[in-house]
Structures are given as structure tokens and as C-alpha cells.
C-alpha positions in Angstrom: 0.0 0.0 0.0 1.4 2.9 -0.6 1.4 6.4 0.8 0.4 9.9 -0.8 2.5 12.6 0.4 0.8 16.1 -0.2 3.5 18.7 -1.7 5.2 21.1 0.9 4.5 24.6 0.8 5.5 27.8 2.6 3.3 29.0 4.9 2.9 32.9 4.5 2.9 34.7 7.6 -0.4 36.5 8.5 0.1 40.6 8.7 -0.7 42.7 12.0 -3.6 44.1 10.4 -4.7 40.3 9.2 -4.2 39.5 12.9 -6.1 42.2 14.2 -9.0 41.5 12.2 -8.9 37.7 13.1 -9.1 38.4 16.7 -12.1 41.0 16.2 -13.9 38.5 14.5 -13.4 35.6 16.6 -14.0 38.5 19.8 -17.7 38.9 17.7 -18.2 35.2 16.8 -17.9 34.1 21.0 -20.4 36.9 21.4 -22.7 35.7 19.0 -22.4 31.7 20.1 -23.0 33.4 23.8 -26.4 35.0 23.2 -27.3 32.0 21.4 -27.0 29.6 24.0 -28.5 32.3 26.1 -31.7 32.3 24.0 -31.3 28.5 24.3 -31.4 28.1 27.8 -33.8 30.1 28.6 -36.3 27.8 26.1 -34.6 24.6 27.4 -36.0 21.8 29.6 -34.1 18.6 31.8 -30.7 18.0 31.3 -30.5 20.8 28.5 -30.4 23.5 31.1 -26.9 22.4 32.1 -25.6 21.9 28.8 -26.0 25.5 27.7 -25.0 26.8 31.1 -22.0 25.3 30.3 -21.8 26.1 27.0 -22.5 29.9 27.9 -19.7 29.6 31.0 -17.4 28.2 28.4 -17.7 30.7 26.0 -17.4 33.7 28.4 -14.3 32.5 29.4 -13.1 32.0 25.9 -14.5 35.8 25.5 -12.5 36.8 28.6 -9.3 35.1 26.7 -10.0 37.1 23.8 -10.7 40.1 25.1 -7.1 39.8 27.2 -5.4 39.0 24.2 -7.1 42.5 22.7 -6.0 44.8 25.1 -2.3 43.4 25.1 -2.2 43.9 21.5 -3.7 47.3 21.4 -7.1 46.8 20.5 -9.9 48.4 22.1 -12.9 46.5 22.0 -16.8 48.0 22.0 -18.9 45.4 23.2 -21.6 47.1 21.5 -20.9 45.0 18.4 -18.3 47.3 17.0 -14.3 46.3 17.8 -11.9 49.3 16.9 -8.4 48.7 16.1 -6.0 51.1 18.0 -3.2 50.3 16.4 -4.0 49.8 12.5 
């Protein structure tokens, strides 16, 4: 049997401003998947009511991470839906 070997390639390293967008869209992304399991506990029933409670703890503390990683990097985030680069 033989084996396929996929052709190397050089990875091409991501800008600052690249970056900086990345994490403002993951920053919005963890807000969205937040209020959704909100909205989703608030409707569920049994053992559903602990999954989203943990999903929602999860994901705030994902957003803390985020939001960390922001202000070391010189972003200043609006958690009013709206991140501003500082920096860019």
C-alpha cells in the first residue's frame, strides 16, 4: 500500500492588520455563540439546562481570553458589536 504525500508549501505569515481582524472576529463570533446559547437556555427543559449553562460559562471565558489578548495587542474593544483597532 502505498502512501500519498501532499507537496510542501511555505506558509505565508499573516500581517498585523490580518491579525487584528482575526481576533475581532473571533471577539464577535464568541459573542454571538454566547447569546445564542442564552436564548437556548432560557427555552430549554431537563438536562439541557446544564448543557447551555455550560456552554455559555465556556464561551465567556473564551471571550475573557479574547478580550485579554485585545487589550495586550492594542485593541480596544466596543462590546456594543463594534471592535476598533488602536493600532491599525
Amino acid at each position: 500500500m502505498a502512501c500519498k504525500y501532499e507537496k510542501e508549501f511555505e506558509i505565508e505569515e499573516k500581517s498585523e492588520i490580518e491579525k487584528n481582524q482575526e481576533l475581532m472576529d473571533t471577539i464577535l463570533q464568541t459573542k454571538k455563540v454566547i447569546n445564542e446559547a442564552n436564548i437556548n437556555y432560557e427555552l430549554a427543559e431537563g438536562k439541557l439546562i446544564d448543557y447551555f449553562l455550560y456552554k455559555m460559562k465556556a464561551e465567556q471565558a473564551r471571550l475573557d481570553y479574547l478580550i485579554g489578548r485585545a487589550k495586550i495587542m492594542g485593541i480596544t474593544v466596543d462590546m456594543g458589536e463594534q471592535v476598533n483597532p488602536r493600532n491599525t
